[in-house]
C-alpha positions as CSV (number, residue, x, y, z in Angstrom):
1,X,263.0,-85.9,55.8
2,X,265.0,-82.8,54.8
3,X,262.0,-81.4,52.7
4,X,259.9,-82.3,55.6
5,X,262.1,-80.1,58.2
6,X,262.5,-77.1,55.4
7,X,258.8,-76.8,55.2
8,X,258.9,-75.7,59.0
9,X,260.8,-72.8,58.2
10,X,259.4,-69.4,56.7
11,X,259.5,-69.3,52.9
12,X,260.5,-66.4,50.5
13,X,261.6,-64.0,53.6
14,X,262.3,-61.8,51.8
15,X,259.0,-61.2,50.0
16,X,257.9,-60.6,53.9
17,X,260.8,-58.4,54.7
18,X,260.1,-56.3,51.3
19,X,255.8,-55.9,52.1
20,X,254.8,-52.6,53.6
21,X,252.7,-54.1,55.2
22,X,255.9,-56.1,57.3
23,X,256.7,-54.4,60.9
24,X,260.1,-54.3,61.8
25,X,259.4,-52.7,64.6
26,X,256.6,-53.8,66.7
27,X,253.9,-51.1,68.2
28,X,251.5,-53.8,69.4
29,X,250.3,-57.5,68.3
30,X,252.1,-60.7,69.7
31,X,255.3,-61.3,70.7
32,X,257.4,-64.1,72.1
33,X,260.2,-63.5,74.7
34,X,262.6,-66.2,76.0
35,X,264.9,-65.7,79.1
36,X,268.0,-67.1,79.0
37,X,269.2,-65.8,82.6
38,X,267.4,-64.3,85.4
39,X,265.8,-60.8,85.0
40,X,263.8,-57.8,86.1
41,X,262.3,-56.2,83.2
42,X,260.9,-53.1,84.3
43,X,258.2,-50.2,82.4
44,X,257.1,-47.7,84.4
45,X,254.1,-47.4,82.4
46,X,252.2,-49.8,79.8
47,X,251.0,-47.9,76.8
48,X,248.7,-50.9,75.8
49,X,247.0,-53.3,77.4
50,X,249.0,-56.7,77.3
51,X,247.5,-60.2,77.8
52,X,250.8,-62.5,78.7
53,X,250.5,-65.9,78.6
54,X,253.4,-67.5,80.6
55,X,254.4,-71.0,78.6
56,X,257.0,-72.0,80.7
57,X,259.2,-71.2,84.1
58,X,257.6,-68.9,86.7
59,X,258.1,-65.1,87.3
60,X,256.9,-62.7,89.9
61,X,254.8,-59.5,89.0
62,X,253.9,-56.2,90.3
63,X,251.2,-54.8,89.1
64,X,250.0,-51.2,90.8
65,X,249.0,-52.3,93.8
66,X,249.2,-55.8,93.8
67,X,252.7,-57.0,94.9
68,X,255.0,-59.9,94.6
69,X,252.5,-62.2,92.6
70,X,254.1,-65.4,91.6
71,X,253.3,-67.0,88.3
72,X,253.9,-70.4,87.4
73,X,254.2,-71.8,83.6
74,X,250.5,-72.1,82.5
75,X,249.1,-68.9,83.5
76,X,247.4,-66.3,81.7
77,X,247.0,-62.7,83.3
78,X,246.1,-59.2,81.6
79,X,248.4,-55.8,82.5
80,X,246.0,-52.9,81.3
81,X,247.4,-49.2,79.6
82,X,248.9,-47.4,81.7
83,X,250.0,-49.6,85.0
84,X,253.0,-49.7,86.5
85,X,254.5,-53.0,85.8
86,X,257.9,-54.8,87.2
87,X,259.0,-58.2,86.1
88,X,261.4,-60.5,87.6
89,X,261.8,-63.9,85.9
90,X,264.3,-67.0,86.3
91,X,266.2,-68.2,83.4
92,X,264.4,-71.0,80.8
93,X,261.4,-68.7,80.8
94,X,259.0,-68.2,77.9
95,X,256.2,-65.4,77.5
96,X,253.6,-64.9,74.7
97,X,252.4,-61.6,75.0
98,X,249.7,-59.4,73.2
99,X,249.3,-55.8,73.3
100,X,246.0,-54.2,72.0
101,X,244.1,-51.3,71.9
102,X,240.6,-50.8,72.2
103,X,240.5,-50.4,68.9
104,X,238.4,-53.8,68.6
105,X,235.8,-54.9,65.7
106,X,232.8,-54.5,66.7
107,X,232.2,-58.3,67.8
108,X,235.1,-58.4,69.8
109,X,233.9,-55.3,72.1
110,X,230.3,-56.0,72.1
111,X,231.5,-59.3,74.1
112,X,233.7,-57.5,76.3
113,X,231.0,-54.8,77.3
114,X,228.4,-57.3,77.6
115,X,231.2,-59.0,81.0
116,X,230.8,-55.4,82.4
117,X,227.8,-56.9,84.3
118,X,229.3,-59.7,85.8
119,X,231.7,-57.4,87.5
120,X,229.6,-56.3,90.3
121,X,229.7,-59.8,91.9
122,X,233.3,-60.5,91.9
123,X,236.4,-60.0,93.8
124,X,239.1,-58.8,91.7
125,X,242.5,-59.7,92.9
126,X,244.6,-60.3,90.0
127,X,244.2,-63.9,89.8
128,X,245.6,-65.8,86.9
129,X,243.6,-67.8,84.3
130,X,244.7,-70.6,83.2
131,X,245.9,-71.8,79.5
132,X,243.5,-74.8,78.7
133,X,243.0,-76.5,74.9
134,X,242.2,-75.7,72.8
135,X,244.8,-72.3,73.8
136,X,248.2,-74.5,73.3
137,X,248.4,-75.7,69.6
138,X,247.4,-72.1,69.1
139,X,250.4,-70.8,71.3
140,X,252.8,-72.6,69.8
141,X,251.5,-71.7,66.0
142,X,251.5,-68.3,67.2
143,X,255.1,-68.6,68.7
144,X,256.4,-70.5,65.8
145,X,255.4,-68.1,63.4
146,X,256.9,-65.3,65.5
147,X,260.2,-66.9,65.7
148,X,260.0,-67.5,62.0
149,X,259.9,-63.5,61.5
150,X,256.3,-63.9,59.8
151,X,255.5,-60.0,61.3
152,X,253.0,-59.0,58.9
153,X,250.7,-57.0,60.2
154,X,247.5,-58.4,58.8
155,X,248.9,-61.7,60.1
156,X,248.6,-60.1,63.8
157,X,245.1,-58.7,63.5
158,X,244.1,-62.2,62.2
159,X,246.0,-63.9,65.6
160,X,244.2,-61.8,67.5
161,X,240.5,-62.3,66.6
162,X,240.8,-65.9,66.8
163,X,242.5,-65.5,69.7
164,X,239.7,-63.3,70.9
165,X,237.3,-66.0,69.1
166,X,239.0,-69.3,71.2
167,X,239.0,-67.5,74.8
168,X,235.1,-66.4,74.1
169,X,234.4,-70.3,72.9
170,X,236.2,-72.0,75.8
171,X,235.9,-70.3,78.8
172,X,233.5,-69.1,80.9
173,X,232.2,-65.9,81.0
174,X,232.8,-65.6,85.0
175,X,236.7,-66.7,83.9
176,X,236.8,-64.0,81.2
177,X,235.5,-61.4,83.4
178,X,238.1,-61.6,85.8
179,X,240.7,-61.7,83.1
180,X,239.7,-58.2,81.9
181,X,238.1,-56.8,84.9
182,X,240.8,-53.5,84.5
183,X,239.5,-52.9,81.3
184,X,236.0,-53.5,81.5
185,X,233.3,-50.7,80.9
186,X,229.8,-50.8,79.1
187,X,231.6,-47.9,77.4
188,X,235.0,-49.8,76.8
189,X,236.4,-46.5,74.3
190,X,235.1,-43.8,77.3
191,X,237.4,-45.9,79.8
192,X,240.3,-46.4,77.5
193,X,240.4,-42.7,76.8
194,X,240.1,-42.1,80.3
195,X,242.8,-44.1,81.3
196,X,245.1,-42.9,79.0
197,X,244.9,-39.5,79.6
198,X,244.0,-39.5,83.2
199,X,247.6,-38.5,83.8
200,X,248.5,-36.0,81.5
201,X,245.9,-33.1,82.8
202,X,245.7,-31.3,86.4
203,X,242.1,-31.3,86.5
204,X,238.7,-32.7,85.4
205,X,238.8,-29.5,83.5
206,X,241.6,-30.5,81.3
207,X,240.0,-33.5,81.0
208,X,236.8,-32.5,79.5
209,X,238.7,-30.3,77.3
210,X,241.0,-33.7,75.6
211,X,237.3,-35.4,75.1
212,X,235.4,-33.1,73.2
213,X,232.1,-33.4,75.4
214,X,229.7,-31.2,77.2
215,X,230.3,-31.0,81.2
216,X,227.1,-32.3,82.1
217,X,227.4,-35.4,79.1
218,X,231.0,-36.1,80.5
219,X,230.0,-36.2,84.1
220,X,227.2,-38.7,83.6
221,X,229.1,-40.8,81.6
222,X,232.2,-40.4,83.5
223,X,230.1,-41.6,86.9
224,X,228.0,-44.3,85.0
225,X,231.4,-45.8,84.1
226,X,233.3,-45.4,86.9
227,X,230.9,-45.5,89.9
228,X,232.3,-42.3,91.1
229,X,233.2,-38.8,90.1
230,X,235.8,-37.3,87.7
231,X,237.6,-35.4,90.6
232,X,237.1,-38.4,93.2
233,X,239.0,-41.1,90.2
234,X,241.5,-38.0,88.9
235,X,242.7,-38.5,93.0
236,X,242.6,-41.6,93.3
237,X,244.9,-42.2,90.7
238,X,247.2,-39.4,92.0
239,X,247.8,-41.0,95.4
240,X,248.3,-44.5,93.4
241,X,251.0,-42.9,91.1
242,X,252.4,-41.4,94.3
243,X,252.9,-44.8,95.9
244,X,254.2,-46.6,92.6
245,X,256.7,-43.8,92.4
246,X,257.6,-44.9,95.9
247,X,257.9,-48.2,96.2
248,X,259.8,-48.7,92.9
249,X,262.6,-47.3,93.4
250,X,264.6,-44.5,95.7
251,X,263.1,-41.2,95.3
252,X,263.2,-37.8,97.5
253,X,260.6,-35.5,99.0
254,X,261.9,-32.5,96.0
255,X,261.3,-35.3,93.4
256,X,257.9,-36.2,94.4
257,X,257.3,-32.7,94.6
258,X,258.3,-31.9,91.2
259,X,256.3,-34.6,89.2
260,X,253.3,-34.5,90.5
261,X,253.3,-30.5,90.9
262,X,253.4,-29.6,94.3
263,X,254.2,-25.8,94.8
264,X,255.7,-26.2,98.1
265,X,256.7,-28.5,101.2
266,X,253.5,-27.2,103.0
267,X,251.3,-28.5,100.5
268,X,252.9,-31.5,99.9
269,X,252.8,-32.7,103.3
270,X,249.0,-31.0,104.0
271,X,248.2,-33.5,101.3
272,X,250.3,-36.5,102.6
273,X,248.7,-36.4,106.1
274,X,245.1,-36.2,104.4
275,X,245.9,-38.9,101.6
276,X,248.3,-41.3,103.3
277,X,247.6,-40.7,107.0
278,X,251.7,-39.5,107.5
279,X,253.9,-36.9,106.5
280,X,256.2,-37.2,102.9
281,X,259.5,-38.5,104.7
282,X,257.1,-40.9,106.5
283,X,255.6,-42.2,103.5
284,X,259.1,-42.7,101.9
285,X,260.1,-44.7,104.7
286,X,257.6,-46.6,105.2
287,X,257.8,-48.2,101.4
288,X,261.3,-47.7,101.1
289,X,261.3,-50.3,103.5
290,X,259.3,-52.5,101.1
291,X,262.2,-52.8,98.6
C-alpha cells in the first residue's frame, strides 16, 4: 500500500528542479490555484490569453464590459490579452487556468481560424462552456501534476495540444466558437498583434509603424479583420479603457486626463460629451456609483 501511495508522488525532483528546461517561474502554460478564504484577485490587464476552467466553488467575473458574471464549479470561460479582468471568489475554490499565446502549431490555429466563420451568426455574451468527459480525468492529471511541481516546460506545450486536441474532439464547433469568439480572426497573428499593441501608440500611424506593413496592405487587412477601420477600433478601445479605468476603482478628472493624454480640461470634456453623451465629472459619477 505504501509503494502504491509513493508512486503518486513526483520522482527524482530534483532531476526536474536541476533541467533547464524546468520553470520556476511561470510566463504562461497551466496553473492550478486554490482558495482557502474569500478573494478579489485583481489585473488590470492580461498579457495572455487565459482559458480557466473553474473545478470547484463559484466566483464572479468582470470582464471589460461584461459585469458581475457568476460562475459556478463546472464552467469553462476564455479572458483574451489584454482585458481588464477582476476576480472575486469564495473560499474552497479551485481554478485550472491556461495562458497562451498565438504562438500555436500550425494545426492548432488552422482550427481556430477555420471558427472565424461561425462568428457572424452568434451572440456573444460571455457565456460559459461547460467541462464535459472526457475534460475531467484530464483536469485532474493536469492538476496533479502541477501540484506535484512537474513544471517542465515541454510537459506544458504537450498539456496544451491535447488539451487543444480533446476540446476540438468533443465539442462542437458552435460551442468552441463562442468559447474563443475574442480571439477569433481568419488572420489569428494580425489580431493578436493588434490587440496587443493597440494601446501602446496614439495613432493608426504608430500603428502601422510597430507592424512593418504598407498603409494600403495594413488597412485592408486591418478592415477585413475587424469589420471596421483602424481609427474607428483605435477609439473604440480608448472609450472602453476610459470606462474600465472608471468603474474599477476611484479615479479623478486630472488622472484620466494624464493616462490617456488629454492636453487640457477643454478637450477632455469636448470628447466626453461626444463619446459618453456627459461631461468627465458626470461620467465619474455615474460609474462610481457602480462600485
Amino acid at each position: 500500500m505504501n509503494k502504491e501511495t509513493s508512486l503518486n508522488k513526483l520522482l527524482y525532483i530534483q532531476e526536474h528542479l536541476s533541467c533547464r528546461n524546468y520553470r520556476e517561474k511561470l510566463e504562461n502554460g497551466f496553473k492550478y490555484i486554490e482558495f482557502k478564504k474569500d478573494e478579489v484577485a485583481q489585473e488590470m490587464e492580461t498579457t495572455w490569453n487565459h482559458i480557466v476552467f473553474l473545478l470547484e466553488g463559484e466566483c464572479v467575473i468582470n470582464y471589460n464590459q461584461f459585469k458581475d458574471r457568476k460562475l459556478q464549479a463546472g464552467s469553462i470561460i476564455l479572458l483574451p490579452k489584454m482585458s481588464t479582468v477582476k476576480i472575486e471568489v469564495t473560499a474552497g475554490t479551485r481554478l485550472l487556468s491556461l495562458s497562451f499565446g498565438i504562438s500555436l502549431n500550425l494545426c492548432d490555429k488552422f482550427a481556430l481560424q477555420s471558427l472565424t466563420e461561425l462568428c457572424d451568426n452568434l451572440d456573444y455574451n460571455f457565456e460559459p462552456v461547460g467541462i464535459r468527459y472526457p475534460l475531467p480525468p484530464f483536469l485532474e492529471l493536469v492538476t496533479h501534476c502541477l501540484k506535484q511541481k512537474m513544471d517542465c516546460k515541454h510537459f506544458h506545450s504537450l498539456l496544451q495540444q491535447e488539451l487543444f486536441f480533446l476540446l476540438r474532439g468533443f465539442y462542437t464547433k458552435e460551442e468552441l466558437a463562442l468559447l474563443f469568439y475574442p480571439i477569433l480572426a481568419t488572420e489569428l497573428s494580425f489580431k493578436d498583434f493588434i490587440i496587443e499593441n493597440g494601446s501602446k501608440v496614439n495613432n493608426v500611424n504608430e500603428l502601422i509603424s510597430l507592424s512593418n506593413m504598407g498603409k494600403c496592405n495594413f488597412h485592408s487587412k486591418f478592415k477585413q479583420v475587424f469589420g471596421v477601420t483602424a481609427k474607428q477600433w483605435l477609439l473604440k478601445q480608448r472609450d472602453q479603457h476610459i470606462l474600465n479605468k472608471v468603474m474599477a476603482s476611484e479615479t479623478t478628472i486630472g488622472e484620466l486626463m494624464e493616462e490617456f493624454n488629454f492636453n487640457s480640461q477643454a478637450h477632455f470634456t469636448y470628447y466626453c460629451k461626444r463619446h459618453f453623451d456627459c461631461t468627465p465629472r458626470e461620467l465619474i459619477m455615474k460609474y462610481q456609483a457602480m462600485i
